[in-house]
C-alpha positions as CSV (number, residue, x, y, z in Angstrom):
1,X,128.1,131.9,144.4
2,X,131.7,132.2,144.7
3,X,132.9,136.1,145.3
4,X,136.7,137.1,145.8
5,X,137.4,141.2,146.7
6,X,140.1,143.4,147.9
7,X,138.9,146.0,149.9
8,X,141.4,149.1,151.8
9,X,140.3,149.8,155.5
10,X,140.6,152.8,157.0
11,X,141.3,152.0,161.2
12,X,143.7,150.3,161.1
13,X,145.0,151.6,157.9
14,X,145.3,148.8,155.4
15,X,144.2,146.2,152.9
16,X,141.9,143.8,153.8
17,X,141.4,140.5,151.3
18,X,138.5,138.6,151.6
19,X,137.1,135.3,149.7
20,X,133.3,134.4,150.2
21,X,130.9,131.7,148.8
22,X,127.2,132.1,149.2
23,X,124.7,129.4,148.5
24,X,120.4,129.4,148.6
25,X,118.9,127.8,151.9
26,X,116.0,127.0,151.3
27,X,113.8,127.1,154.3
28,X,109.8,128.3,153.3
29,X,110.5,128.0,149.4
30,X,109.2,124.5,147.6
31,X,110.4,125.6,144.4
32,X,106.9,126.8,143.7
33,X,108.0,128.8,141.0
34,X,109.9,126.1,139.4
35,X,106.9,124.2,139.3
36,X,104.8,126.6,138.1
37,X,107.2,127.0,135.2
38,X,107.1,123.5,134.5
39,X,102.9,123.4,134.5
40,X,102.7,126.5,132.2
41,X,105.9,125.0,129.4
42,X,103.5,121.2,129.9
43,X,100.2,123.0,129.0
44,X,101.9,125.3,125.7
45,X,103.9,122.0,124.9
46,X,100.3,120.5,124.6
47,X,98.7,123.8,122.9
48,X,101.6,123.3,120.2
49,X,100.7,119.6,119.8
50,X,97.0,120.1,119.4
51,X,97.2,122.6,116.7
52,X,100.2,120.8,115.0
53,X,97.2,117.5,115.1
54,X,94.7,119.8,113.7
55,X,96.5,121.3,111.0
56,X,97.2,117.8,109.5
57,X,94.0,116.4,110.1
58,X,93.0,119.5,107.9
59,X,95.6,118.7,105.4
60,X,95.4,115.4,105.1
61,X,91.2,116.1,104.6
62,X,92.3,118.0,101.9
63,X,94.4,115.8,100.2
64,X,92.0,113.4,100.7
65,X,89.4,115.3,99.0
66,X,91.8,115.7,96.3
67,X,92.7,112.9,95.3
68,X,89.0,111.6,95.6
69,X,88.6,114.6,92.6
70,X,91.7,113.3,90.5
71,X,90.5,109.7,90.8
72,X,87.5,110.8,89.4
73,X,88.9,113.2,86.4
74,X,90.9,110.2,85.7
75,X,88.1,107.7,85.4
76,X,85.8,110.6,83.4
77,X,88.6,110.2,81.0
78,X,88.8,106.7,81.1
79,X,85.6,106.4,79.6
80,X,85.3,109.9,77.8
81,X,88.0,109.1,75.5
82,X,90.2,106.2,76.6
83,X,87.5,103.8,75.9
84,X,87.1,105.4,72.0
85,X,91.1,105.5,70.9
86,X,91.2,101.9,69.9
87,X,88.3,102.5,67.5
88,X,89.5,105.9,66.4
89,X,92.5,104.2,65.3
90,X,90.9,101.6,63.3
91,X,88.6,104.2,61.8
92,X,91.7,106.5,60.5
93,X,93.6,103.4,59.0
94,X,90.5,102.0,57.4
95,X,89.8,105.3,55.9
96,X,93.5,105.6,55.1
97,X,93.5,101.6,53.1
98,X,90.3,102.8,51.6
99,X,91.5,105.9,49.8
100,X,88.8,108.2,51.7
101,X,91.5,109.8,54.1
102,X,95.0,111.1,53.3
103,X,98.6,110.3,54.8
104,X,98.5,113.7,56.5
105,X,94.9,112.6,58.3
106,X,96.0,109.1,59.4
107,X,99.7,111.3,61.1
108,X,97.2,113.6,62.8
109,X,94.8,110.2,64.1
110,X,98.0,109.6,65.7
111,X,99.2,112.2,67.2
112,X,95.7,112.8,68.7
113,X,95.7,109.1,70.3
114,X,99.2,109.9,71.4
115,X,98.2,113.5,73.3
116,X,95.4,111.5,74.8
117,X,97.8,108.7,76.1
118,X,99.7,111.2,77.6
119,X,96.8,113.0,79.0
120,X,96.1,109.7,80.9
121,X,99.8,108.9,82.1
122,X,99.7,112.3,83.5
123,X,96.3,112.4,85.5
124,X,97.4,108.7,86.5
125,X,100.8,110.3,88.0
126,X,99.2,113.2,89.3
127,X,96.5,110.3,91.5
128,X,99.8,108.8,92.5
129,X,102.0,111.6,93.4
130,X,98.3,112.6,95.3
131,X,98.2,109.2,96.9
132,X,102.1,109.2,97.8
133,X,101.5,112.9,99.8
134,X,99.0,111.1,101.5
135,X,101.0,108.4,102.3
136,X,104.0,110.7,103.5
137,X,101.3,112.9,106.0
138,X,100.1,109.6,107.5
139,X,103.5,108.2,108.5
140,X,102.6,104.8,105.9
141,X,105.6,105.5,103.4
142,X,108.4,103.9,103.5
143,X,107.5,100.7,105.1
């Protein structure tokens, strides 16, 4: 430590300047303290690490789980109703050619195998976008 003063004196009468520098000897001291310090910031640096490692294990069991549940809604669909628009469609336009369904019944046939088309394309994104989170948590996207 570097100290610089100014200090009046009183026999004999008078200012005195003075200009000191002070540095730490250390004779008994190991820098136990230091050391210390370090021990205790290794052991929270590994506390933080642990429970940064548990809480993704526990998220990636989650998405996991997850997308095991959307793979699934997808393939209930799949055979739910994917498997029956082909033959829904030929039903409504051979009920159309026939004369036993109107116009307005073959439109509707079609918009219904359109909303379950779309149904599919979005559980199939939803497994994906699922799949890509997993992906991203694991450290795997991106090459």
């Amino acid at each position: 430590m570097l100290s610089l003063g100014r200090t009046w004196t009183g026999d004999p009468f008078g200012a005195a300047n003075f200009f000191g520098l002070s540095t730490e000897i250390p004779l008994s001291d190991a820098r136990r303290g230091l050391i210390a310090k370090a021990a205790a910031d290794f052991r929270a640096a590994q506390r933080r690490r642990e429970a940064i490692e548990s809480e993704a294990d526990v998220e990636l069991r989650r998405l996991v789980d997850a997308l095991a549940q959307r793979r699934a809604a997808l393939e209930r669909f799949r055979q739910n109703v994917g498997e029956r628009i082909p033959a829904l469609k030929q039903m409504a336009e051979d009920a159309y050619r026939l004369g036993r369904g109107s116009l307005l019944e073959l439109i509707d046939a079609a918009r219904s195998r359109l909303d379950a088309r779309l149904t599919e394309v979005d559980l199939r994104a939803a497994t994906v976008g699922q799949e890509l989170r997993i992906l991203g948590l694991t450290g795997k996207l991106g090459g």
